[in-house]
N, C-alpha and C positions, 0 to 999 in steps of 0.2 A: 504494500500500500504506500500511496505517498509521504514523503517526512517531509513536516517544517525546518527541517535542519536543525535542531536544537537538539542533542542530546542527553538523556536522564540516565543518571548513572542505573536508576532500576529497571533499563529496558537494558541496559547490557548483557551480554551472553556470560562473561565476568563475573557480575555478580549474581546470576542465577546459580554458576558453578560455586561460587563461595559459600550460597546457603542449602545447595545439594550436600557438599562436603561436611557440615556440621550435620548433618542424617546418618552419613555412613557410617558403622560401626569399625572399630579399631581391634576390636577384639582377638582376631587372628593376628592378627600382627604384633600385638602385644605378645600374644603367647609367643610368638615365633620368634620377638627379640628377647625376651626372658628364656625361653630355653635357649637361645645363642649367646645368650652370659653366663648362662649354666653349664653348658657343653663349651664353648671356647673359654671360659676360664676370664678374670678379671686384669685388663691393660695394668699396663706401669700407673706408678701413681701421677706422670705428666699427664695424662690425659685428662682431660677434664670432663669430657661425654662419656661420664661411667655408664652408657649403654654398651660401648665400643667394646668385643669381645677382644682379647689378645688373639687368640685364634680367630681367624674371620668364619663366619659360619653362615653368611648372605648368599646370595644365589649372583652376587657378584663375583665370587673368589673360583674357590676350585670346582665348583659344580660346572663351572663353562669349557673346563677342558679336560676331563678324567682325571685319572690317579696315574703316576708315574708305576709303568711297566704293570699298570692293571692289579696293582697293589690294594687290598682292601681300606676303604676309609674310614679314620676313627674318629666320628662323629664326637662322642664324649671325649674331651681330654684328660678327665677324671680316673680314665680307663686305662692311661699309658704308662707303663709298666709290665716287664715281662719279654715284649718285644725284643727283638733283635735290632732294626734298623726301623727310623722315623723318618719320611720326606717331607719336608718343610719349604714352602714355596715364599719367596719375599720379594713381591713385588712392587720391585723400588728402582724408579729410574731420576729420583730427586737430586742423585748428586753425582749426573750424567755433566759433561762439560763441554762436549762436542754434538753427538747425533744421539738422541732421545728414542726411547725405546725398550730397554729392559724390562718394563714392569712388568711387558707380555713373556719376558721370557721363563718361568715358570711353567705357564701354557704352553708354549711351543716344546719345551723338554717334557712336558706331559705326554703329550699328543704326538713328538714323537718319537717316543720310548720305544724300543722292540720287545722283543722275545725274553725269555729268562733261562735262554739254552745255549750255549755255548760250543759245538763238537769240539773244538782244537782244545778248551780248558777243561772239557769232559764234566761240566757242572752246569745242574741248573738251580738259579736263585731261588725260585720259589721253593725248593723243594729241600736248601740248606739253610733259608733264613723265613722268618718270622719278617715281613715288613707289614708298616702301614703306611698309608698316605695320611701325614696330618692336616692339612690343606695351606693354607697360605697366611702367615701372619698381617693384624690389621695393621700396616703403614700408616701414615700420618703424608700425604703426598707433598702438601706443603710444609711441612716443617722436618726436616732430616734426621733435628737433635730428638726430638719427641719422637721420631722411625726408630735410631739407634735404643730407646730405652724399652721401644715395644721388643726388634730382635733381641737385646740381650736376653731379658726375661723370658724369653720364647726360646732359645736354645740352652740357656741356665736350665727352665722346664726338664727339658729332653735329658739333657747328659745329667742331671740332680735323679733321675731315674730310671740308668745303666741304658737307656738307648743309645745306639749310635747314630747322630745325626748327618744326614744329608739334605744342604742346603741347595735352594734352587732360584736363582739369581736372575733378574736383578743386578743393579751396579758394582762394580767391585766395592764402593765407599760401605757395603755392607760385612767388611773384613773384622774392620777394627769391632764392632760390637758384636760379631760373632766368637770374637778372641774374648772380649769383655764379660761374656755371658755366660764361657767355659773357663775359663781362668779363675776365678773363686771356691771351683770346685775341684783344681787340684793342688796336691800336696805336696809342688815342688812346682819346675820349670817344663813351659810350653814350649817346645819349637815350631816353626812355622815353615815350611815347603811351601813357595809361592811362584806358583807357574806365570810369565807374565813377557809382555815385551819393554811394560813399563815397570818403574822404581816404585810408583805408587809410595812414594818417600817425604813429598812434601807436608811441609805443618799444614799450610791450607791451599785451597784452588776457589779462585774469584771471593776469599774472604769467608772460608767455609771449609769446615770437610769435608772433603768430595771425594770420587773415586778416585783421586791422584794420591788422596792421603791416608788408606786405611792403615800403614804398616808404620807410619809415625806414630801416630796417636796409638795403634796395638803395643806398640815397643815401649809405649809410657809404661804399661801397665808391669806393674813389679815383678811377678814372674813369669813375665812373656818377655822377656829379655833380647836387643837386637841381635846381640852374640850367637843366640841360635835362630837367627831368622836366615833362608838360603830365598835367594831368588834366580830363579833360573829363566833364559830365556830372554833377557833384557838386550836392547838393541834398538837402532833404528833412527828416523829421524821426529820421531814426536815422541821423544823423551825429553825428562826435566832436568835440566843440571842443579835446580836444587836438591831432587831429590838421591843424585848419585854424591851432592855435597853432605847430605844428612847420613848417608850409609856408610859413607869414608869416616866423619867422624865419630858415627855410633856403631862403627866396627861390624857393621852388617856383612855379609858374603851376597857377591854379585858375579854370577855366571851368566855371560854372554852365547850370543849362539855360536860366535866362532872359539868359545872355550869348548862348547859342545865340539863343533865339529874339528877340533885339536886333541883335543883329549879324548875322543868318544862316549856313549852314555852310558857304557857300564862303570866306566874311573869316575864321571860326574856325578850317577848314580852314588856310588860308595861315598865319595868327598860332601855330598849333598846329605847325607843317613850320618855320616861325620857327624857333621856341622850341627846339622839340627838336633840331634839328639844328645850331645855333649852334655854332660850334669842335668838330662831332663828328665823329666818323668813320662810323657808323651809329644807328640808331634799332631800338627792340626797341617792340612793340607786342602792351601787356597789356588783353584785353579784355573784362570782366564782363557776365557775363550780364544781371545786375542792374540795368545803365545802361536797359535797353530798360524799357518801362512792364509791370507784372506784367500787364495787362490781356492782354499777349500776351506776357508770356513768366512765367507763376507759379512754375513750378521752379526755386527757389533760394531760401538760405539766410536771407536778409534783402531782401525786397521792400520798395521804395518806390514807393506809387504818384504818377506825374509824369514817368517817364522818357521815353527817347526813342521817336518811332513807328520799326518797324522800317524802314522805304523811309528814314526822313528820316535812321539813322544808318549804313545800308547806304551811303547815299549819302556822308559825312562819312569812313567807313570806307576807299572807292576811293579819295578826294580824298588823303586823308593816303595811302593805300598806294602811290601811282602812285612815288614817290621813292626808293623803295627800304626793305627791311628787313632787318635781321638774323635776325630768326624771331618767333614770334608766341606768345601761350596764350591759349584761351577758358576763364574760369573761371566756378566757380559754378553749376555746372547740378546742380540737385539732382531725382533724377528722382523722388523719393516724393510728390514737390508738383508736378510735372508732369499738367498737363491733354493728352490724348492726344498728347504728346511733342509741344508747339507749341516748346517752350521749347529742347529737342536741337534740334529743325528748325534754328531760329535762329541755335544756335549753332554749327551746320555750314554752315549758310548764309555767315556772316561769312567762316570758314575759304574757302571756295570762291570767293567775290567777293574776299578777297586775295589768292590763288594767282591766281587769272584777271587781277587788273588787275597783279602782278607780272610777268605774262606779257607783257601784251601792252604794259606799258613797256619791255620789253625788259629787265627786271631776274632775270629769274630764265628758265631753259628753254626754248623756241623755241617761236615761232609757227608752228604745224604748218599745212602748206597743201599742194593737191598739186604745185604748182609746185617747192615742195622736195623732193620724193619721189625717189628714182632713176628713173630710167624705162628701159621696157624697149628692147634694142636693136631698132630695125627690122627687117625680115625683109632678108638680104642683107647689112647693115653689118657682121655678124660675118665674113661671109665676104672684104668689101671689107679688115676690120683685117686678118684674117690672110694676106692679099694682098702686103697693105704690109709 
């Protein structure tokens, strides 16, 4: 019909939705975010929207892209304990510096996870470890400091209750409060194996912790000491001269790739197991996407082309894993820059080749064989027991 042109705000479509919305009932949702404070457990105390699970448990987190390697999900965190391994997704690309991206990568290492069989290592995961999927811890997207207090207390969680954690990354800057979260909980000195092309050395990046700085601020922490930090894999031209300035004088170890390819990665391997493990108690193993050459793996935030072939650091990867760890993170997978997900493959790949050779050093869950099976009774014998 015709209008005078004058309009009332009660003929707005606007405000009919405003007083439709005071009808609707909240009831369901109410439940829905009370049992996801229940089941995800209560954030840090920086958070101030004590709705906010520590565990996200919304139909935004891990419900949109499965469980890593089809791993059961543990809805209740209440419930964790007992487990072999926990996957923990942290999707954080807050203290990206270059090309943004990370947060999805959790998802993309979910989605594309393979199999849990192995022929060449003669093992399959599901069948020597206990995993679950715990889904994705709640970040805080704008604020980094408030992300680092959610991860710490989220992998503190994990290892406070003999799981072994694997992290699913998200920025490298999610280093230092992974080191943060596990550090209290043991009873001597961390070392740290840090796969990478950069130093990730500096105090800060544009006035911040960012992903340039996780192994500064981890190295503050008393017994994660830089003396056993190894970083392997450094190189290239978008490295920082502060951060090779801070490891020269905090006495860090810095293996480049033409140390690799001088020395080879079995002597780097041992010299690296050296270092990090000197007067420790265990070893934490941070490992960047970005170390491997973009030729085969493009997804990620800052590429250097020169890095490692994947067979040559898959191999380097066992060598150092056979000894044991305390828990692991793949970081850096940015999937907007991924070529048909070569680059998640890899870094589920890693994930899988050190769960498998934690296996079968005898470090972590049993080597499943049917000789350990129960076996059924014979025909007869039950009769022979209840004889006796």
């Amino acid at each position: 019909m015709p209008h005078d042109g004058r309009i009332s705000r009660d003929e707005l479509d606007g405000t009919r939705a405003m007083q439709a919305e005071a009808e609707i009932s909240s009831a369901r949702a109410d439940e829905r975010s009370r049992q996801a404070l229940e089941f995800g457990l209560e954030s840090a105390a920086t958070i101030r929207d004590r709705k906010i699970p520590l565990f996200n448990r919304s139909r935004w987190g891990f419900t949109n892209s499965g469980m890593f390697m089809s791993s059961p999900f543990l809805a209740d965190m209440r419930e964790l304990g007992g487990q072999d391994v926990a996957i923990m997704g942290v999707p954080l690309d807050t203290g990206t510096t270059f090309r943004s991206g990370t947060r999805f990568g959790p998802q993309a290492l979910r989605q594309s996870s393979g199999g849990s069989y192995n022929p060449s290592l003669g093992i399959d995961l599901h069948e020597s470890l206990n995993m679950v999927d715990v889904g994705d811890v709640s970040v805080i997207p704008a604020n980094i400091e408030k992300s680092f207090d959610q991860i710490a207390l989220a992998i503190g969680y994990l290892h406070e209750r003999n799981v072994f954690p694997v992290v699913l990354g998200g920025d490298h800057s999610i280093g230092y409060p992974d080191i943060r979260g596990i550090a209290p909980y043991i009873d001597g000195n961390v070392g740290i194996i840090h796969f990478d092309r950069h130093s990730d050395l500096s105090e800060y990046s544009v006035d911040e912790r960012m992903h340039g700085s996780p192994f500064f601020h981890a190295t503050n922490i008393e017994n994660a000491p830089p003396g056993n930090l190894v970083q392997i894999g450094i190189g290239g031209w978008t490295g920082s001269r502060e951060g090779l300035k801070n490891a020269r004088e905090r006495q860090a170890t810095v293996i480049t790739l033409d140390d690799v390819d001088r020395f080879g990665v079995d002597r780097i391997a041992e010299y690296a197991l050296e270092i990090a493990w000197k007067n420790a108690k265990c070893v934490y193993l941070s490992f960047d996407i970005d170390c491997i050459d973009p030729a085969f793996a493009p997804g990620t935030g800052t590429p250097e082309p020169g890095g490692f072939l994947p067979r040559e650091v898959m191999r380097l990867v066992k060598m150092i894993t056979g000894e044991g760890l305390v828990g692991m993170e793949v970081v850096e997978v940015s999937p907007p820059y991924d070529l048909s997900n070569n680059t998640a493959q890899l870094g589920g790949r890693i994930i899988m080749d050190v769960l498998a050779t934690l296996v079968l050093n005898h470090k972590l869950g049993t080597i499943a064989s049917k000789q350990s099976e129960p076996s059924e009774p014979a025909e007869g014998d039950a009769a022979l027991t209840d004889d006796a």
